[in-house]
MARMITI-694993 format. One record per atom (N, C-alpha, C, CB): residue in one letter; z, x, y; residue number from 1; atom name. Coordinates in steps of 0.05 Angstrom, whole numbers, always signed. Glycine has a CB too. Layout:
N
pt rest:A	w:Z	u:X	v:Y	nr:NUM	atom:CA
...
# end
This chain:
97
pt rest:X	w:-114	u:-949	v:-1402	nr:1	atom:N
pt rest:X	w:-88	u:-947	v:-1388	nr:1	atom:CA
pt rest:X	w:-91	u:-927	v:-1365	nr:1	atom:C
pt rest:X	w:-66	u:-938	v:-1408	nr:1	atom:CB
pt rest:X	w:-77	u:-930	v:-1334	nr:2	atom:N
pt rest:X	w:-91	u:-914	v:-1316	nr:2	atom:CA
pt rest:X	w:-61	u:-890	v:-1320	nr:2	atom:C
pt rest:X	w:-100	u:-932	v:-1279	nr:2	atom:CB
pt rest:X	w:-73	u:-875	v:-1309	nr:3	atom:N
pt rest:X	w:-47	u:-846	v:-1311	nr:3	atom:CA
pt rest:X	w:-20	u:-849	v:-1292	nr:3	atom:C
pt rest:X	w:-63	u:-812	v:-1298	nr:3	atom:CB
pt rest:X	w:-22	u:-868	v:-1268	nr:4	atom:N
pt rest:X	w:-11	u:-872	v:-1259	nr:4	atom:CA
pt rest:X	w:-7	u:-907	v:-1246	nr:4	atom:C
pt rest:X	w:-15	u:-852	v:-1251	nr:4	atom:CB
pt rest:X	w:+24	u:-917	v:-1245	nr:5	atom:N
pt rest:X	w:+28	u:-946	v:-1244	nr:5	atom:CA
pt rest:X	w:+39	u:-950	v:-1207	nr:5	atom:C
pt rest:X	w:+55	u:-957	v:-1272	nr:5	atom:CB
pt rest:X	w:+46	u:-967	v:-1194	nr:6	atom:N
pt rest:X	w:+56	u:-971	v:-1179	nr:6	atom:CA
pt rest:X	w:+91	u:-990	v:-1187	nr:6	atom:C
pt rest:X	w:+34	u:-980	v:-1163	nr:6	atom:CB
pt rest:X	w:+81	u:-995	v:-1211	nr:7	atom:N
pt rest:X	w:+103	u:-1011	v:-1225	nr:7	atom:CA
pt rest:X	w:+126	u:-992	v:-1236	nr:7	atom:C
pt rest:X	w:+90	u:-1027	v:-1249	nr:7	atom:CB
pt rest:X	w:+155	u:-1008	v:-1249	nr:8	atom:N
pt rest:X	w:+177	u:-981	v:-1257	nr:8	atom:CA
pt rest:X	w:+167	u:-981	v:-1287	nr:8	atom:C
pt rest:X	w:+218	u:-986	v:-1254	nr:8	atom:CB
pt rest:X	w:+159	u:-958	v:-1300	nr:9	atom:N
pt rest:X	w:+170	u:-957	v:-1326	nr:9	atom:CA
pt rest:X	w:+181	u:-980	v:-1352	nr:9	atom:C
pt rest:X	w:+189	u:-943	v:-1320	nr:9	atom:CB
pt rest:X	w:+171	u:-985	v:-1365	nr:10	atom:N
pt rest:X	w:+176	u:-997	v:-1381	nr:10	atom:CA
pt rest:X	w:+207	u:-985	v:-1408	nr:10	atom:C
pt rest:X	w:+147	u:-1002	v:-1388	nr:10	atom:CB
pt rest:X	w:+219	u:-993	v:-1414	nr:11	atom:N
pt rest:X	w:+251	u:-999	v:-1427	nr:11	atom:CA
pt rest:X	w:+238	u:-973	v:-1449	nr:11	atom:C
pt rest:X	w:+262	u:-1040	v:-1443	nr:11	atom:CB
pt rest:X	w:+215	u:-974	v:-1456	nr:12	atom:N
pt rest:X	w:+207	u:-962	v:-1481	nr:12	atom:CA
pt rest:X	w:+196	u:-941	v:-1474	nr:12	atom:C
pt rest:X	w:+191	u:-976	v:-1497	nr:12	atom:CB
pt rest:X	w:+183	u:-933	v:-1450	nr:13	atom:N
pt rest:X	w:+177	u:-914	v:-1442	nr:13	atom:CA
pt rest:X	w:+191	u:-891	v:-1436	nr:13	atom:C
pt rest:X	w:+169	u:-920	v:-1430	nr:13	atom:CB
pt rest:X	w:+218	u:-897	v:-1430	nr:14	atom:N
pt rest:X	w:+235	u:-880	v:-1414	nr:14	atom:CA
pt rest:X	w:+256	u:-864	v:-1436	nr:14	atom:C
pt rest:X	w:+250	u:-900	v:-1391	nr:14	atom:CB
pt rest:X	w:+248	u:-842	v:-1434	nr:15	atom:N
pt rest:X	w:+266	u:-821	v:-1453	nr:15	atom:CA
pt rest:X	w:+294	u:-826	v:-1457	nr:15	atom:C
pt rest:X	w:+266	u:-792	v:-1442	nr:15	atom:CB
pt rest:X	w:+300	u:-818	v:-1483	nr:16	atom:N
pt rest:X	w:+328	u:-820	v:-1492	nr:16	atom:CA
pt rest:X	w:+341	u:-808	v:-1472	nr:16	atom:C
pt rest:X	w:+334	u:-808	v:-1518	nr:16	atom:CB
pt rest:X	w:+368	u:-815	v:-1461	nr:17	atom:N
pt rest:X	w:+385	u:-778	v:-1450	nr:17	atom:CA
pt rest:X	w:+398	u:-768	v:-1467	nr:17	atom:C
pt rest:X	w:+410	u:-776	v:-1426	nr:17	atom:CB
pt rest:X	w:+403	u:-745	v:-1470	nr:18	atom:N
pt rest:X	w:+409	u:-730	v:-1491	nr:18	atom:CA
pt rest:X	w:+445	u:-730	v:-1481	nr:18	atom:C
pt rest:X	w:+387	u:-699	v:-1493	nr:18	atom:CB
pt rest:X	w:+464	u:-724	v:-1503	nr:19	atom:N
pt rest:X	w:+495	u:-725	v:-1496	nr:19	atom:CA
pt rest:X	w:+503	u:-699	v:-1482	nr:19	atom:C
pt rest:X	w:+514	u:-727	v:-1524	nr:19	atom:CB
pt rest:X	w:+516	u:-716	v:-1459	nr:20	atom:N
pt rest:X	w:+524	u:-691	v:-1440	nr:20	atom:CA
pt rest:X	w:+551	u:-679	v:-1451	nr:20	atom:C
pt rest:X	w:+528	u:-701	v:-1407	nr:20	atom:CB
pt rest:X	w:+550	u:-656	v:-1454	nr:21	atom:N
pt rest:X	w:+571	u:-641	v:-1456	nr:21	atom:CA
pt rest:X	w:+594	u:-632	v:-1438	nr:21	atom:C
pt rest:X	w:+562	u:-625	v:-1461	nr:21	atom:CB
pt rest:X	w:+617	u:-641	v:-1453	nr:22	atom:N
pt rest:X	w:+642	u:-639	v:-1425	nr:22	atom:CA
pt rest:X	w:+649	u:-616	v:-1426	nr:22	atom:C
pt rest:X	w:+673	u:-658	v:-1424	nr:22	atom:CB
pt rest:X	w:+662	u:-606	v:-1401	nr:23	atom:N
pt rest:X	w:+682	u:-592	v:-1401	nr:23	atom:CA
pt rest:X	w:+694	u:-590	v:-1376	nr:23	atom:C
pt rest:X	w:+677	u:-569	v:-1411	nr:23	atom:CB
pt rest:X	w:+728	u:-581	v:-1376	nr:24	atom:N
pt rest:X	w:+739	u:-574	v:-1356	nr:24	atom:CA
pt rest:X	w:+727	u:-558	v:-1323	nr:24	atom:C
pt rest:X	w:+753	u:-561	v:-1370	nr:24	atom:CB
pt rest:X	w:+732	u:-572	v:-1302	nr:25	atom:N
pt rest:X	w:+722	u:-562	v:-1277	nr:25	atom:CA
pt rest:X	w:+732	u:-532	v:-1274	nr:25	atom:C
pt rest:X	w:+732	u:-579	v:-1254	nr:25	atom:CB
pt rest:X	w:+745	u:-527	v:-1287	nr:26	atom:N
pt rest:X	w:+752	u:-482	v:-1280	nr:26	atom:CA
pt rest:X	w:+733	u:-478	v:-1293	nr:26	atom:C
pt rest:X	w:+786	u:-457	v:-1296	nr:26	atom:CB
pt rest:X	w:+731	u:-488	v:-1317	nr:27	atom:N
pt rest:X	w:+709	u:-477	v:-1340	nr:27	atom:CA
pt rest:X	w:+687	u:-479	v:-1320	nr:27	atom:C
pt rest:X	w:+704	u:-496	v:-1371	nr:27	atom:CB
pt rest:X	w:+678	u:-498	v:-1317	nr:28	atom:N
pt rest:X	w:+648	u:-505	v:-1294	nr:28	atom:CA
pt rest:X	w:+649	u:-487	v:-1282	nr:28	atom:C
pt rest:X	w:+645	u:-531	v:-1271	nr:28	atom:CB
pt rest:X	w:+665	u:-484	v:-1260	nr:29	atom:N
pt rest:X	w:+667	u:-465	v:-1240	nr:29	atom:CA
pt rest:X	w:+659	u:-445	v:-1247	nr:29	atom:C
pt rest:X	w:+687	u:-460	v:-1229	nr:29	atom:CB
pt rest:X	w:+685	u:-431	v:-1268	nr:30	atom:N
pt rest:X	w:+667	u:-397	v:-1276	nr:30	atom:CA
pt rest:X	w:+649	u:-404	v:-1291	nr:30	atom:C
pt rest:X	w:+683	u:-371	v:-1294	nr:30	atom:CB
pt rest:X	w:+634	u:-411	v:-1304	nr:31	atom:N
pt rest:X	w:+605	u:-410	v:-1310	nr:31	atom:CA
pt rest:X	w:+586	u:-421	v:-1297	nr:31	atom:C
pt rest:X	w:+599	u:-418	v:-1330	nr:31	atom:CB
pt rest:X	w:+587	u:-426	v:-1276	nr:32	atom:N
pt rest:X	w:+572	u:-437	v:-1257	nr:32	atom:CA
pt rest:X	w:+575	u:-402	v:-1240	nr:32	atom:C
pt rest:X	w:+588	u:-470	v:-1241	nr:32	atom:CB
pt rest:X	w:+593	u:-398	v:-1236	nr:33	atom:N
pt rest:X	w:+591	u:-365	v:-1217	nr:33	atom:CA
pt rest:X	w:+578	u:-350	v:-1233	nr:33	atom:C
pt rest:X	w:+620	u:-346	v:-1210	nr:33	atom:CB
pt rest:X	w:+584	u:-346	v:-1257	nr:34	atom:N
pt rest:X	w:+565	u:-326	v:-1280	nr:34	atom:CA
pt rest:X	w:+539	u:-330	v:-1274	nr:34	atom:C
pt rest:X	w:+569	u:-333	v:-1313	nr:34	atom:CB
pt rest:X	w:+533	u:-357	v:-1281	nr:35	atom:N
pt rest:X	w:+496	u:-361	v:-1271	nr:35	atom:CA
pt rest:X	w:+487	u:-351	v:-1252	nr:35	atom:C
pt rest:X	w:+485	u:-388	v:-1264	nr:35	atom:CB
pt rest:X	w:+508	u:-355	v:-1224	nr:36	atom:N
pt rest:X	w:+490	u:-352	v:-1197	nr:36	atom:CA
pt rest:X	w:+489	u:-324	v:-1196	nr:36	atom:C
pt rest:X	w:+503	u:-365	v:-1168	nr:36	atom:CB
pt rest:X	w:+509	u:-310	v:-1209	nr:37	atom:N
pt rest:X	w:+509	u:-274	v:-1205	nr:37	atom:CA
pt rest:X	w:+490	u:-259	v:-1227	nr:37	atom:C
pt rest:X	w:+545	u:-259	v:-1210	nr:37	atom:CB
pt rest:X	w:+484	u:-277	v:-1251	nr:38	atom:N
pt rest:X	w:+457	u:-270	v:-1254	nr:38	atom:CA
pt rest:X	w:+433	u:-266	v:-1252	nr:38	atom:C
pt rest:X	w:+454	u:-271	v:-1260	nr:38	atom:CB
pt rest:X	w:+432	u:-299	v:-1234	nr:39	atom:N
pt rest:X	w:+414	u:-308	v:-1226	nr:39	atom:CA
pt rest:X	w:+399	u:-285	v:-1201	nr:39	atom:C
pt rest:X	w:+424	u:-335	v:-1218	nr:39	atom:CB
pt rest:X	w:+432	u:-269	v:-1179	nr:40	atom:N
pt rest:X	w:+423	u:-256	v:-1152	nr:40	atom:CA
pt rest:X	w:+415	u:-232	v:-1179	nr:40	atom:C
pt rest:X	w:+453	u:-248	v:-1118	nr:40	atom:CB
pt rest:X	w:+429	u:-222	v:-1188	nr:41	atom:N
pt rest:X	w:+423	u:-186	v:-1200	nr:41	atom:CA
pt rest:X	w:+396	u:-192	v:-1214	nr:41	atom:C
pt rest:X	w:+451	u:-171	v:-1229	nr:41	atom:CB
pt rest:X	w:+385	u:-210	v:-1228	nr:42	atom:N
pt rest:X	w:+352	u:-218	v:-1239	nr:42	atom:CA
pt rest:X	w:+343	u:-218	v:-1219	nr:42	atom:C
pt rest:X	w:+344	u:-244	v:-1253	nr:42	atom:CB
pt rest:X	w:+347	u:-225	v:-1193	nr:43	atom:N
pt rest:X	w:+323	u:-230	v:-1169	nr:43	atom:CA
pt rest:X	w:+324	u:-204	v:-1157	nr:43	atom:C
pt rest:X	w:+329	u:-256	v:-1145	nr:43	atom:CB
pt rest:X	w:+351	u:-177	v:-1156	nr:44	atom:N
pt rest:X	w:+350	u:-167	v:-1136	nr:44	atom:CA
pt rest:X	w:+334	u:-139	v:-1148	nr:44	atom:C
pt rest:X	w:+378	u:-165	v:-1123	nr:44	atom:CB
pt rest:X	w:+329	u:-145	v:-1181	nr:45	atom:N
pt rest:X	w:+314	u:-122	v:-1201	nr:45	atom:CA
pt rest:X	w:+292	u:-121	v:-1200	nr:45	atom:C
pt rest:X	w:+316	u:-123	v:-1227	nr:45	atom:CB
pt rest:X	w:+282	u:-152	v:-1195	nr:46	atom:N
pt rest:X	w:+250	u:-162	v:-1198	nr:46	atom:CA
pt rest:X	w:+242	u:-157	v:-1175	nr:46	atom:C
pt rest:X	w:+242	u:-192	v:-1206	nr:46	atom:CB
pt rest:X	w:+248	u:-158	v:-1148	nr:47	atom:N
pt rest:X	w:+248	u:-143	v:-1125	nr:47	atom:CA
pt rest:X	w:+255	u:-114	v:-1113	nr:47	atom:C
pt rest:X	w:+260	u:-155	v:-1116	nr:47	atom:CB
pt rest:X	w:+265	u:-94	v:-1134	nr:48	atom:N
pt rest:X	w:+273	u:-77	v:-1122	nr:48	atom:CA
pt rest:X	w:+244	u:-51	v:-1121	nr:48	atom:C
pt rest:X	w:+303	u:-71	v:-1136	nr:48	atom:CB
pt rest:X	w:+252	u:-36	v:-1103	nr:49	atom:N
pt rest:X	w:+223	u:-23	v:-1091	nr:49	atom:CA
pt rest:X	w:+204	u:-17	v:-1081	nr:49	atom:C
pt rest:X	w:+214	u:-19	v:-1091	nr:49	atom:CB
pt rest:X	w:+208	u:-43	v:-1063	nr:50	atom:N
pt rest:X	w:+191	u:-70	v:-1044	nr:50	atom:CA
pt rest:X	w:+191	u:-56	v:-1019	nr:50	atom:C
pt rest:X	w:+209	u:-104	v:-1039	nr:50	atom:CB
pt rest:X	w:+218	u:-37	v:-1013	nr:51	atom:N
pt rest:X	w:+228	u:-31	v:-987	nr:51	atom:CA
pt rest:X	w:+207	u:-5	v:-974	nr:51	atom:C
pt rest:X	w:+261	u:-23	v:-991	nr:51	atom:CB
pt rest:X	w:+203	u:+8	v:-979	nr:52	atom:N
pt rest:X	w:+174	u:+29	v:-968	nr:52	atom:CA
pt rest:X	w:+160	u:+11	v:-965	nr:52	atom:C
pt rest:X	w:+158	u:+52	v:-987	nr:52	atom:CB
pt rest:X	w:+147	u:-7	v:-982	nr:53	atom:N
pt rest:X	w:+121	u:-19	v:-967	nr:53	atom:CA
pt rest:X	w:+127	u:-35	v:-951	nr:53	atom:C
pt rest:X	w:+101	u:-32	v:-983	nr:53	atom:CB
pt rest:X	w:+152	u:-55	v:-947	nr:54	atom:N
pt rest:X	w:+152	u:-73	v:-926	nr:54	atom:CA
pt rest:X	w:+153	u:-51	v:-901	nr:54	atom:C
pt rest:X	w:+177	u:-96	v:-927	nr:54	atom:CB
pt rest:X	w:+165	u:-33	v:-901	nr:55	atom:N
pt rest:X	w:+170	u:-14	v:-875	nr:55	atom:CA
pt rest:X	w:+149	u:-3	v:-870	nr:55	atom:C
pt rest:X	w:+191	u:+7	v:-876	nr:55	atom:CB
pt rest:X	w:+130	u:+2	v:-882	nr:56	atom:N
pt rest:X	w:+103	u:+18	v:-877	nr:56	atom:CA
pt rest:X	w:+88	u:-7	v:-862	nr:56	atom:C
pt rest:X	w:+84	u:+32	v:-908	nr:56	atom:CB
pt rest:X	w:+89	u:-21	v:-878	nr:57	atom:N
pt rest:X	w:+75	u:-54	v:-866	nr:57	atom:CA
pt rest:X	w:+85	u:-65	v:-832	nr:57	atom:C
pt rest:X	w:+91	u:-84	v:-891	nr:57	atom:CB
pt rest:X	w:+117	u:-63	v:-833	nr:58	atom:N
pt rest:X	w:+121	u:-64	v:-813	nr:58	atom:CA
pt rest:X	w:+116	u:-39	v:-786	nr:58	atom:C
pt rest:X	w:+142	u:-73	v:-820	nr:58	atom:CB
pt rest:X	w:+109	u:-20	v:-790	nr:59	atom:N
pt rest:X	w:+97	u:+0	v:-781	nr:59	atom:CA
pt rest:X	w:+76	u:+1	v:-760	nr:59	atom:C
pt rest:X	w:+90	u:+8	v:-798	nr:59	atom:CB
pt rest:X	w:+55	u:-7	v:-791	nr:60	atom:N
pt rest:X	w:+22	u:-14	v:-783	nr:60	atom:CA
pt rest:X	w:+25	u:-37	v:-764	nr:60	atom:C
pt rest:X	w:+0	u:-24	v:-810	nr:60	atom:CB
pt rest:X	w:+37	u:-57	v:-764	nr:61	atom:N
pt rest:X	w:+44	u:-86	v:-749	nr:61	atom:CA
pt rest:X	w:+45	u:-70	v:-727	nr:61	atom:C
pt rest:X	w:+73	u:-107	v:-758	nr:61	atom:CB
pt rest:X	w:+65	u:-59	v:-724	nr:62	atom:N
pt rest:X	w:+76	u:-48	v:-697	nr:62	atom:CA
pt rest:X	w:+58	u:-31	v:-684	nr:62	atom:C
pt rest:X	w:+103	u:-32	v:-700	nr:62	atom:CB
pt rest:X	w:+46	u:-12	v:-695	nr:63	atom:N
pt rest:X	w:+23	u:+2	v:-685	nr:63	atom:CA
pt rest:X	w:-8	u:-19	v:-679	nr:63	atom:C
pt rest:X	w:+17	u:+26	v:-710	nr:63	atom:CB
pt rest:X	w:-10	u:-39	v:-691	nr:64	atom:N
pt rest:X	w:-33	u:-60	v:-686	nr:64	atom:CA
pt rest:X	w:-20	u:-81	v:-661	nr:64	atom:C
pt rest:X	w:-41	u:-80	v:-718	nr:64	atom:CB
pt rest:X	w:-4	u:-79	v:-654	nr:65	atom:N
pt rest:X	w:+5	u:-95	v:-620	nr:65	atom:CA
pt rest:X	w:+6	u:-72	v:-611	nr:65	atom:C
pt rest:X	w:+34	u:-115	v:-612	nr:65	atom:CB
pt rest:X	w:+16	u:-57	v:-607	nr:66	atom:N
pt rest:X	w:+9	u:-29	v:-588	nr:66	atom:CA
pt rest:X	w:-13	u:-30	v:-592	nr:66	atom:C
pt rest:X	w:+20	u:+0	v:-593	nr:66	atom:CB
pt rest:X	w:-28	u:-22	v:-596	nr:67	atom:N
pt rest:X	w:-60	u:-21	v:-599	nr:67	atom:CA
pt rest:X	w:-64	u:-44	v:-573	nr:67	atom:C
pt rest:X	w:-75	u:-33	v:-635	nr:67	atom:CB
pt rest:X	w:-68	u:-71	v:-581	nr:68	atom:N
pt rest:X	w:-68	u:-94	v:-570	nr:68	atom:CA
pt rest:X	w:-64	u:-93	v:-547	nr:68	atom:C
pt rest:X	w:-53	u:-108	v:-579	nr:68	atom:CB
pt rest:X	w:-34	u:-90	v:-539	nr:69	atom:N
pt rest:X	w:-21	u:-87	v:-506	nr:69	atom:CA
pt rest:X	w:-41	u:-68	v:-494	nr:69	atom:C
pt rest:X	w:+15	u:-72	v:-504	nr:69	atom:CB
pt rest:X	w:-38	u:-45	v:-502	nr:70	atom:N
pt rest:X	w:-61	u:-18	v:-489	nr:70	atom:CA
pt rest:X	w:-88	u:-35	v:-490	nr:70	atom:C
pt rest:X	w:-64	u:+16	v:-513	nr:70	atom:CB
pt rest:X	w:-105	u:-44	v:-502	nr:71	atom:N
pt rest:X	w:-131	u:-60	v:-499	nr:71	atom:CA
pt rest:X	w:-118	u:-75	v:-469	nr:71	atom:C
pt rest:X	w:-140	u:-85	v:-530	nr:71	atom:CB
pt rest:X	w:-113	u:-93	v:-476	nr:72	atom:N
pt rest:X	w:-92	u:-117	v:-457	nr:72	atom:CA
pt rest:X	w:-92	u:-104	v:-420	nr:72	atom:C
pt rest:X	w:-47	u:-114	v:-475	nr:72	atom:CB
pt rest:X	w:-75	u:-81	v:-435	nr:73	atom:N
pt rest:X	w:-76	u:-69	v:-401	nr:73	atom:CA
pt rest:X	w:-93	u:-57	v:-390	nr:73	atom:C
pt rest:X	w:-59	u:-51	v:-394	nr:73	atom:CB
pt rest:X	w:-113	u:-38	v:-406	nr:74	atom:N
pt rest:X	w:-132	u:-21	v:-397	nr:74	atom:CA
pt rest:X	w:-153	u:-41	v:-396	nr:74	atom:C
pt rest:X	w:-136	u:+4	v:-413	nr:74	atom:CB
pt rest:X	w:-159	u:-59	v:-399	nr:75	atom:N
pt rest:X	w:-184	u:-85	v:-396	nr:75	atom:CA
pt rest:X	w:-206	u:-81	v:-429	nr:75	atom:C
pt rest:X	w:-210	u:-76	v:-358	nr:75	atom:CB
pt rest:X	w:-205	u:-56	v:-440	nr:76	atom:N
pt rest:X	w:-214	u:-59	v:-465	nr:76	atom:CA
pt rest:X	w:-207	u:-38	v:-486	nr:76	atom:C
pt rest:X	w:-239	u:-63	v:-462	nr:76	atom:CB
pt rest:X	w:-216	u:-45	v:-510	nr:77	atom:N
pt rest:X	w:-209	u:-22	v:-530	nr:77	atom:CA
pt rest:X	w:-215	u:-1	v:-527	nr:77	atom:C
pt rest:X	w:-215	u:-24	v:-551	nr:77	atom:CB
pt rest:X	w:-244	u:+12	v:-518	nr:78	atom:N
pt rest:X	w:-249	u:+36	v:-509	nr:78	atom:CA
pt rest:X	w:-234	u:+55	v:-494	nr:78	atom:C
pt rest:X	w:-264	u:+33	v:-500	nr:78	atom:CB
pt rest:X	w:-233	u:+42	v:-472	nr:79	atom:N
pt rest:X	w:-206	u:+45	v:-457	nr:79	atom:CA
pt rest:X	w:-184	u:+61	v:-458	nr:79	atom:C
pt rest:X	w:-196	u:+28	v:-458	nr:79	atom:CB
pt rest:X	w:-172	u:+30	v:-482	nr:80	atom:N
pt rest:X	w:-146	u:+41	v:-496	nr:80	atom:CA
pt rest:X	w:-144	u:+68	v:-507	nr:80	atom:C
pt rest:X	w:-138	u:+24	v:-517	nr:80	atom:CB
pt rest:X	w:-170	u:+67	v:-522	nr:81	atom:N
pt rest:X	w:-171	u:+85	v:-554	nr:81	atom:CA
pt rest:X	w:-178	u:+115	v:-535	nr:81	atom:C
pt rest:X	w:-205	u:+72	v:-586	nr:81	atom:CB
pt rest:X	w:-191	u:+111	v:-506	nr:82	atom:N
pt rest:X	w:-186	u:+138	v:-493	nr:82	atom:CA
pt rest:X	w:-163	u:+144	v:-484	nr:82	atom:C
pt rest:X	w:-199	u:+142	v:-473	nr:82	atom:CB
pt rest:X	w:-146	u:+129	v:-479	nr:83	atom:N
pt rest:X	w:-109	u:+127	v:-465	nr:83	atom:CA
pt rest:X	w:-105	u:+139	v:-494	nr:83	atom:C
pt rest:X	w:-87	u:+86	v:-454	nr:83	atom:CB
pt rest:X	w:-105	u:+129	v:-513	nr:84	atom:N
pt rest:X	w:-82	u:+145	v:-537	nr:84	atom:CA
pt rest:X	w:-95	u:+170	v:-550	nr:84	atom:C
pt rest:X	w:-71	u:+124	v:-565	nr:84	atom:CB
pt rest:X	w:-129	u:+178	v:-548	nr:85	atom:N
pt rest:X	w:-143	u:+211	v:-551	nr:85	atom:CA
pt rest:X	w:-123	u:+218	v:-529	nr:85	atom:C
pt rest:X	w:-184	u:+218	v:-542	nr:85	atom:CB
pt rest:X	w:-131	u:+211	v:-513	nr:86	atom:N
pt rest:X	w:-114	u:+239	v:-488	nr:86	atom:CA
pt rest:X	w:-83	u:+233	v:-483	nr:86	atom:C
pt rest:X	w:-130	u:+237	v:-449	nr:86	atom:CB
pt rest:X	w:-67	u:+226	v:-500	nr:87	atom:N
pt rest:X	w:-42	u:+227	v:-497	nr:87	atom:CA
pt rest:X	w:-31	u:+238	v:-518	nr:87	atom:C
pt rest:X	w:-32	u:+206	v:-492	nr:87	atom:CB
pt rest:X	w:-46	u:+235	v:-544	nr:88	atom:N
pt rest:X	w:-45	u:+248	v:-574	nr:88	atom:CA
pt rest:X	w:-50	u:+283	v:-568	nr:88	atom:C
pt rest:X	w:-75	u:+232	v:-596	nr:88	atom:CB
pt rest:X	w:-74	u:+292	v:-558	nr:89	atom:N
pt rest:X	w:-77	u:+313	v:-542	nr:89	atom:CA
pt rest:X	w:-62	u:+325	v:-525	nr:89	atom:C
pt rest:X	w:-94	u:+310	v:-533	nr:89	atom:CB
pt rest:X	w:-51	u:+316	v:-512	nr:90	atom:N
pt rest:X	w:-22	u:+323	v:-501	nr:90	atom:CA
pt rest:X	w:-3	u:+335	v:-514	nr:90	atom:C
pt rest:X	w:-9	u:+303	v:-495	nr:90	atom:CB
pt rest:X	w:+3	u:+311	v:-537	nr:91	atom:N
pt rest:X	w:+16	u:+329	v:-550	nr:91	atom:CA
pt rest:X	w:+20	u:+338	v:-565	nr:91	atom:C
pt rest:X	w:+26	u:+330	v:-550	nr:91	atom:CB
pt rest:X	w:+4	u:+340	v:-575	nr:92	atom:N
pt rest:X	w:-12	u:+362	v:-597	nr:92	atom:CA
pt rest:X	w:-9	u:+402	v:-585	nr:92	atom:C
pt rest:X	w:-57	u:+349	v:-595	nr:92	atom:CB
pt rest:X	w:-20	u:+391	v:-556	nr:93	atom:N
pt rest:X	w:-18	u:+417	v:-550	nr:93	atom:CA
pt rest:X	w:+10	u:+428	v:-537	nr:93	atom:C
pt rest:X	w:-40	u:+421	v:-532	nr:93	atom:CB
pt rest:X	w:+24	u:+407	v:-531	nr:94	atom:N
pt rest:X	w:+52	u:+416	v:-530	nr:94	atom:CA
pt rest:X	w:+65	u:+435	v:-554	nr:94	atom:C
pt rest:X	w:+69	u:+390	v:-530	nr:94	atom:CB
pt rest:X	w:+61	u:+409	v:-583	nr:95	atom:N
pt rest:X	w:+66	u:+425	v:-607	nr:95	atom:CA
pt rest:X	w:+51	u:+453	v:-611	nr:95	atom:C
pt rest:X	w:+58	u:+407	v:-630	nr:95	atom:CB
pt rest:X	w:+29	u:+451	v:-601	nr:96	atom:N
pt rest:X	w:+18	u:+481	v:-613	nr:96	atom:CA
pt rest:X	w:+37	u:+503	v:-596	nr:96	atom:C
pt rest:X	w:-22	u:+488	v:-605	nr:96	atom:CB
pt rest:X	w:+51	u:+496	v:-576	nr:97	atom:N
pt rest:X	w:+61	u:+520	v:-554	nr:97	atom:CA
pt rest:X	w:+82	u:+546	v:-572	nr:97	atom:C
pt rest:X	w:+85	u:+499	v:-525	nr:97	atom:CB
# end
């Protein structure tokens, strides 16, 4: 038998459905809101603490296109990486004043 048919399912193949359970549309509603506000407070727990590293991440990002642009403009990294020694030096020695 291959694992897969191009044909539908056969009458015998196809699972029972199991009895759906009624109830009133308010009822739905508020338990339908209960789920989804569990659903956000479970996701916002299993996520929480995330926020330092995305901002450090976004940081380094930001410091690796600066980098980039300065290559970019000065014609190479050397270049650059002398543009930000002698501007770091700057003010460095400002701070020491």
């Amino acid at each position: 038998m291959a694992f897969w048919s191009h044909s539908r399912p056969t009458a015998t193949a196809t699972a029972a459905a199991e009895p759906v359970a009624s109830m009133d549309t308010a009822t739905l509603k508020t338990e339908l809101g209960h789920a989804y506000d569990r659903g956000r407070s479970d996701e916002r727990a299993r996520r929480a603490g995330r926020g330092v590293i995305a901002t450090l991440l976004v940081v380094l990002a930001t410091v690796g296109v600066m980098c980039l642009a300065l290559a970019a403009r000065d014609g190479s990294f050397g270049a650059a990486g002398a543009n930000v020694d002698r501007t770091l030096a700057q003010a460095m020695s400002q701070v020491g004043r």
